[in-house]
C-alpha positions in Angstrom: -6.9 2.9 -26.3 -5.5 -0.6 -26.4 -2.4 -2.0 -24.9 -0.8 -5.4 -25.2 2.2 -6.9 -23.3 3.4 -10.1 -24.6 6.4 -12.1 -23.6 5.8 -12.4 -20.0 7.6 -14.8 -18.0 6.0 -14.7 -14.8 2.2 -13.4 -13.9 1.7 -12.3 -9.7 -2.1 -12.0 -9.6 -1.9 -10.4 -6.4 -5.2 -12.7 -5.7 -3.9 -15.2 -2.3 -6.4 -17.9 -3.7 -4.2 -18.3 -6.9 -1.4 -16.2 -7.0 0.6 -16.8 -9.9 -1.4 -17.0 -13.1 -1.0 -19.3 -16.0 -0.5 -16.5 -19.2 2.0 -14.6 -20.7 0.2 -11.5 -22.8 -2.2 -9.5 -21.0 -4.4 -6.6 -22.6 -5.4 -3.3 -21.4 -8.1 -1.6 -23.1 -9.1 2.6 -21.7 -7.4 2.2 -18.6 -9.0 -1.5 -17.3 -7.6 -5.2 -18.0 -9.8 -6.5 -20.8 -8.0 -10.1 -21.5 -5.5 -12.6 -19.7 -3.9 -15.5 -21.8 -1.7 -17.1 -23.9 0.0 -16.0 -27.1 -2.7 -12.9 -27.5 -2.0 -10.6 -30.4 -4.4 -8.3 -31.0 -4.0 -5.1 -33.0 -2.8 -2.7 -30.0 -2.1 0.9 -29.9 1.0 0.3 -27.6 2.5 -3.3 -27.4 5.3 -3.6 -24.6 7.4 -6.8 -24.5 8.0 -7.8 -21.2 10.7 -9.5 -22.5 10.0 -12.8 -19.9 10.2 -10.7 -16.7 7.4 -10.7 -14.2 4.0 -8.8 -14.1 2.5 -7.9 -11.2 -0.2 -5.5 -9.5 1.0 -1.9 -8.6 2.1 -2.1 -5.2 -0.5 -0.7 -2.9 1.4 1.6 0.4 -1.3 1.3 3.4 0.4 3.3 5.2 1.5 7.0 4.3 0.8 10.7 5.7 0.5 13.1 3.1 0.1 16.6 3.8 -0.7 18.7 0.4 1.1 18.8 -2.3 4.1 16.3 -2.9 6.1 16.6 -0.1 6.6 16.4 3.5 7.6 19.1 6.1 8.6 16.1 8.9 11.4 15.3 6.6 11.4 18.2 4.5 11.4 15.9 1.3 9.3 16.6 -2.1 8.8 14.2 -4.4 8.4 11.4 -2.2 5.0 10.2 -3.4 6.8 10.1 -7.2 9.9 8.4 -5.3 7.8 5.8 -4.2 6.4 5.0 -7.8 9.9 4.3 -8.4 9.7 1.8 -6.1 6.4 0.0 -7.5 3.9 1.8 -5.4 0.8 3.0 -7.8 -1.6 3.4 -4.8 -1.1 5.0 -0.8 -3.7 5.2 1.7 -3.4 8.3 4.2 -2.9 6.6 8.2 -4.0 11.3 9.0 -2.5 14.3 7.8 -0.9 14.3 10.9 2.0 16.3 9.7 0.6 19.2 8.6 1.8 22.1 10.6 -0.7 23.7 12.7 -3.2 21.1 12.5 -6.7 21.9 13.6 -7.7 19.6 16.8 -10.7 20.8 17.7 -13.7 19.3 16.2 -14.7 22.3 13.2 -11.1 22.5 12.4 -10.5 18.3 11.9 -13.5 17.8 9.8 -12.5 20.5 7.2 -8.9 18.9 7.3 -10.2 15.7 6.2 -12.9 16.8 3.8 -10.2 19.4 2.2 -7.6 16.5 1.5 -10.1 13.9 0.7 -11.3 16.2 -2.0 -7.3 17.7 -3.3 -6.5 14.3 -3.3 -8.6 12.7 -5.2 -7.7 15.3 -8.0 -3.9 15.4 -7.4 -1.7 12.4 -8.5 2.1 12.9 -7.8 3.4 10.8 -11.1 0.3 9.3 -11.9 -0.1 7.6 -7.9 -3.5 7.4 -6.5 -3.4 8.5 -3.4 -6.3 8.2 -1.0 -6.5 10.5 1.9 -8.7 12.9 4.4 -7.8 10.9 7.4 -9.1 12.6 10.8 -7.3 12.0 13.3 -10.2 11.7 16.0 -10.5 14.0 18.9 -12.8 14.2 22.0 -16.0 15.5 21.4 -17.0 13.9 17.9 -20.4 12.7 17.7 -22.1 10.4 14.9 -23.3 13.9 13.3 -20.2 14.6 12.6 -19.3 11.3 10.5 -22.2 11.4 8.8 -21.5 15.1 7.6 -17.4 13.6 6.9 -19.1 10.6 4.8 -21.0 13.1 2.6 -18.0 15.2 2.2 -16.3 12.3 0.2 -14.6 11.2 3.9 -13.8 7.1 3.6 -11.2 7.1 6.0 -10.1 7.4 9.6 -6.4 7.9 10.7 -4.8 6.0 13.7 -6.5 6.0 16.8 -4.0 7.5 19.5 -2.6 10.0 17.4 -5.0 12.6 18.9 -7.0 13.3 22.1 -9.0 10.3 21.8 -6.5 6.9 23.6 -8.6 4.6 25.3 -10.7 1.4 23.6 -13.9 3.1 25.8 -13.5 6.5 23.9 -13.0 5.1 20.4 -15.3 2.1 20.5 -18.7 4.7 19.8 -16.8 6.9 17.1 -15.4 3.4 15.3 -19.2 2.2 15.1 -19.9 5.7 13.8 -17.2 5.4 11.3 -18.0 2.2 9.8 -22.0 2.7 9.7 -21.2 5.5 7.3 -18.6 3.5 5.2 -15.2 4.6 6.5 -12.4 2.2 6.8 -10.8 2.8 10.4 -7.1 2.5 11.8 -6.0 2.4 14.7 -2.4 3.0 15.9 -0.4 0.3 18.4 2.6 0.0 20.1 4.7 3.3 21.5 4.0 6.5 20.8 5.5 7.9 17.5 4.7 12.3 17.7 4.5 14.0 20.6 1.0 13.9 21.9 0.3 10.7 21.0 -0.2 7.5 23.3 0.9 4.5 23.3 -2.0 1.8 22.6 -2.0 -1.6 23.3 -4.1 -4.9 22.4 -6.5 -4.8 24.8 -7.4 -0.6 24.1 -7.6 -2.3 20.0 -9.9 -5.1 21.0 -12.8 -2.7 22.9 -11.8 -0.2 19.8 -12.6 -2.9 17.2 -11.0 -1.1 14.0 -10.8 -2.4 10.8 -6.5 -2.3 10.4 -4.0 -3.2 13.1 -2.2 -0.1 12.5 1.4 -1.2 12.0 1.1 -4.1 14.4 4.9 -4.8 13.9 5.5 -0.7 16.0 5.4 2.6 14.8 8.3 2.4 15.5 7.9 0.9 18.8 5.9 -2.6 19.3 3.9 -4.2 21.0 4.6 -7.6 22.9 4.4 -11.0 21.1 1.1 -11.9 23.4 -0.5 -9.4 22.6 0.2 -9.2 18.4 -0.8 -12.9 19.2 -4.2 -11.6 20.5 -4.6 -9.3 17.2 -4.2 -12.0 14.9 -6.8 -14.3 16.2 -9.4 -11.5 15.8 -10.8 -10.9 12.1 -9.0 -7.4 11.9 -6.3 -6.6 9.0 -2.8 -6.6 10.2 -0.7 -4.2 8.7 3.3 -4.7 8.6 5.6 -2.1 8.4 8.6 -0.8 7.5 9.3 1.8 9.1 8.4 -1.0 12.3 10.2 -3.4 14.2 11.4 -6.5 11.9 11.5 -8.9 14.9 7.9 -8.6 15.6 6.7 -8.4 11.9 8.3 -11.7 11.3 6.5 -12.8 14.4 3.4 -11.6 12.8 4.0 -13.4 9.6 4.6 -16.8 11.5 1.6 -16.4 13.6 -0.5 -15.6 11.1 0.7 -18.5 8.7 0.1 -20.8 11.6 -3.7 -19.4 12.2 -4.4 -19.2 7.9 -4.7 -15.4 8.7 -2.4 -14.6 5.9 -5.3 -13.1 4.0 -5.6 -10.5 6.7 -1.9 -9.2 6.5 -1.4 -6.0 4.5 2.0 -3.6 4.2 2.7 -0.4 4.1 5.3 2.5 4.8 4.4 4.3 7.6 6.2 7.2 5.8 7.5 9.9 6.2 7.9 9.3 9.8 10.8 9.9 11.8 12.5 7.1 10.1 12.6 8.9 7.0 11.3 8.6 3.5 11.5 5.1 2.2 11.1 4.8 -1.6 11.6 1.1 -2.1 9.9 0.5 1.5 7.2 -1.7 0.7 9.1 -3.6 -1.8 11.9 -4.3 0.8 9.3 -5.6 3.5 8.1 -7.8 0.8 12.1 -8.8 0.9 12.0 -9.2 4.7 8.8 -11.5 4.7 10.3 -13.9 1.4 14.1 -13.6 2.4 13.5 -14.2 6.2 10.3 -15.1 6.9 9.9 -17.9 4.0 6.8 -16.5 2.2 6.3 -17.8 -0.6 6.7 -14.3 -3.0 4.2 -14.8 -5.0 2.1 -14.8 -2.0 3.7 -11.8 -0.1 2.9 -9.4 -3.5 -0.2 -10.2 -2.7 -0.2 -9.2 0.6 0.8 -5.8 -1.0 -1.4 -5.7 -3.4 -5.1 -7.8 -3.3 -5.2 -8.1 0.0 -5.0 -4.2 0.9 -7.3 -3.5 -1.8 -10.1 -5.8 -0.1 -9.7 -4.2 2.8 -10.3 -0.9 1.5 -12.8 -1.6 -1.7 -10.9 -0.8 -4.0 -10.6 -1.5 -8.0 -7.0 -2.2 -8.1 -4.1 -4.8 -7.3 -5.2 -7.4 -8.8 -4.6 -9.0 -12.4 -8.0 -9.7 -13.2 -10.9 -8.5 -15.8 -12.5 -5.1 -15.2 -10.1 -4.3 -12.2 -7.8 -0.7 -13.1 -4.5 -1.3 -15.0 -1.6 -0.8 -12.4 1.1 -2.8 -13.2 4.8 -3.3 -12.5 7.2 -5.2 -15.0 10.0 -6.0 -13.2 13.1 -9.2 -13.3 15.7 -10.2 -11.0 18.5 -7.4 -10.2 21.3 -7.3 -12.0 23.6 -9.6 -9.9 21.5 -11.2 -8.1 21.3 -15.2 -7.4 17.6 -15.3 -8.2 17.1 -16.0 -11.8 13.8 -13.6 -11.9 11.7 -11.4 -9.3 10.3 -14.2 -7.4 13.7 -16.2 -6.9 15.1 -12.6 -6.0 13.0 -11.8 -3.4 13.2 -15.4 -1.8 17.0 -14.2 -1.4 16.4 -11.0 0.1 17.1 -8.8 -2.9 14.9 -6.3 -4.4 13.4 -6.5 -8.0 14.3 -4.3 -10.2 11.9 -2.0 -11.8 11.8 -1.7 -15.9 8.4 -0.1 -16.2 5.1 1.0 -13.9 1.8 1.5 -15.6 -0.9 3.3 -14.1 -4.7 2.8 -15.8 -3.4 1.5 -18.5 -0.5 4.4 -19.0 3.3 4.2 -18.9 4.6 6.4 -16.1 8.1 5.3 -16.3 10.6 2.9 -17.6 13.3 1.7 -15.6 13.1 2.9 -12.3 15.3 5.6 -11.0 15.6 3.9 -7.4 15.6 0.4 -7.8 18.9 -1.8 -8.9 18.8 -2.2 -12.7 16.5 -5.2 -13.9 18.6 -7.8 -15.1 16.4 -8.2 -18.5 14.2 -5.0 -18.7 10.6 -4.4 -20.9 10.7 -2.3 -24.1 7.8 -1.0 -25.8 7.8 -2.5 -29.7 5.0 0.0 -31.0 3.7 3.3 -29.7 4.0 5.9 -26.5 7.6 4.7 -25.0 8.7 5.5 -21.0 7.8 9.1 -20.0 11.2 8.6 -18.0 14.2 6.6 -17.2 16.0 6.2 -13.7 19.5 4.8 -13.8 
């Protein structure tokens, strides 16, 4: 199956090197970008006019926590994996099941937890959304065994450090070596706690640690001092923003790391549900925080969200480029807005809105349901139209 969009004003690579291609058409052919250019226009089996709004990568969330199914008993919410498509978000990555009601702590019971959602999840996609989960949330009394049997099982995660039993850099340090000799990407949490049982970590328990993500270094909700995100950033870990964080210290992040060329570490995410809620448009409105108030160039921020997440956890999305998976967001200006398309918009602090999200290659939705209206939307010329519409 072959699909063109032609017409495009504006092309976010999500790549930092060069974010903001030079083309306007861009094919998809089974699911996978097959050609980047000008004035294509091949025979296609759906052509989409993008109608001079923007193209960018799906939106990827690094920071969730799933339980099963599409839903979430903290906030009692279904549908907010879906929700969050409306919102641009084609990929999450699990921070632990940590929701799930009677979780299993001890060391039997957390292995099957992650092996069990790694495997549901791969096979389960709420609106078409990859999600990636099977998290543990690491306890005392893991040994390397045990990652190694986690690994085999389809594990490639670990969920924030200090969410369980295990809260001190000299506890995690053996279990994060563990982790990453058998190919799991780690997280650790910082700043105050955010569930009952959980501790609050600071920079010096994540430098002996030595994860791979700076678990919502802006607070979960909490954060931690400006010294010590300040220590964080100078270390070669990925530093995830949040929204459901502190916005002081996130823009504190975004000016440090500018000043250190560490942008290329910074990823965002969610950190939903949490008690703050269910955020649909979450990542796209810290993408609004960093351009709006913290100057990023936009073009530059989507990559944050997008490229730059995916490096950190090896994956074939977000980014416009040959052979990587087609998720994609078409999206303008909203309705209203000063900005005279996405990128102006979210320089002013508004959000884009949404006209259509396509995941391998597929149209999930038109306009989104959650977003403001775009202010010139995309419209499919010849075959499969929008599965839905929002407002």
């Amino acid at each position: 199956m072959k699909t063109l969009i032609r017409n495009i004003g504006l092309m976010a690579s999500g790549d930092l090197r060069q974010p903001l291609l030079d083309a306007d058409s861009l094919v998809v052919v089974d699911g996978r970008i097959a050609g980047i250019g000008r004035g294509l226009d091949e025979d296609a089996d759906t052509v989409i006019d993008a109608r001079g709004t923007m193209v960018m990568p799906g939106l990827i969330d690094s920071h969730v926590h799933p339980v099963f199914g599409d839903f979430t008993p903290r906030q009692r919410t279904v549908d907010f994996i879906d929700s969050g498509m409306h919102g641009g978000v084609t990929t999450a990555i699990s921070a632990g099941e940590v929701h799930l009601p009677g979780r299993p702590k001890d060391v039997v019971g957390l292995k099957a937890l992650a092996i069990v959602a790694a495997k549901v999840w791969a096979a389960f996609r709420p609106g078409g959304v990859k999600v990636h989960a099977g998290a543990p949330i690491l306890e005392l009394g893991l040994v390397e065994a045990d990652f190694k049997e986690m690994a085999a099982a389809g594990v490639k995660l670990v969920g924030e450090i200090g969410l369980g039993s295990v809260r001190t850099g000299q506890d995690a340090a053996p279990m994060v070596r563990w982790a990453k000799q058998h190919g799991m990407t780690v997280t650790i949490h910082t700043g105050g706690p955010s569930i009952a049982g959980s501790s609050p970590i600071n920079a010096e328990v994540v430098l002996e640690a030595d994860p791979d993500v700076v678990g919502h270094i802006n607070g979960g909700t909490t954060s931690m001092t400006p010294p010590e995100i300040e220590r964080l950033v100078a270390t070669e870990m990925a530093l995830e923003i949040v929204q459901c964080g502190n916005p002081k210290t996130a823009l504190h992040t975004l000016r440090v790391a500018t000043d250190a060329r560490a942008t290329h570490r910074i990823i965002l995410g969610n950190d939903a549900p949490s008690g703050t809620g269910v955020i649909p448009l979450g990542v796209l409105r810290t993408l609004s925080l960093l351009c709006g108030l913290g100057g990023m160039p936009p073009a530059e921020a989507i990559a944050c969200a997008t490229g730059n997440t995916a490096r950190v956890y090896k994956l074939d999305v977000g980014m416009i480029a040959a052979g990587r998976a087609a998720d994609l967001v078409i999206c303008d200006a909203p309705t209203g807005s000063i900005g005279r398309d996405a990128l102006a918009a979210l320089s002013a602090g508004d959000l884009p809105g949404i006209s259509m999200v396509l995941i391998d290659g597929r149209i999930t939705i038109g306009r989104s349901r959650n977003t403001p209206p775009a202010m010139r939307a995309a419209d499919v010329l010849k075959g499969h139209g929008p599965v839905g519409s929002g407002h």
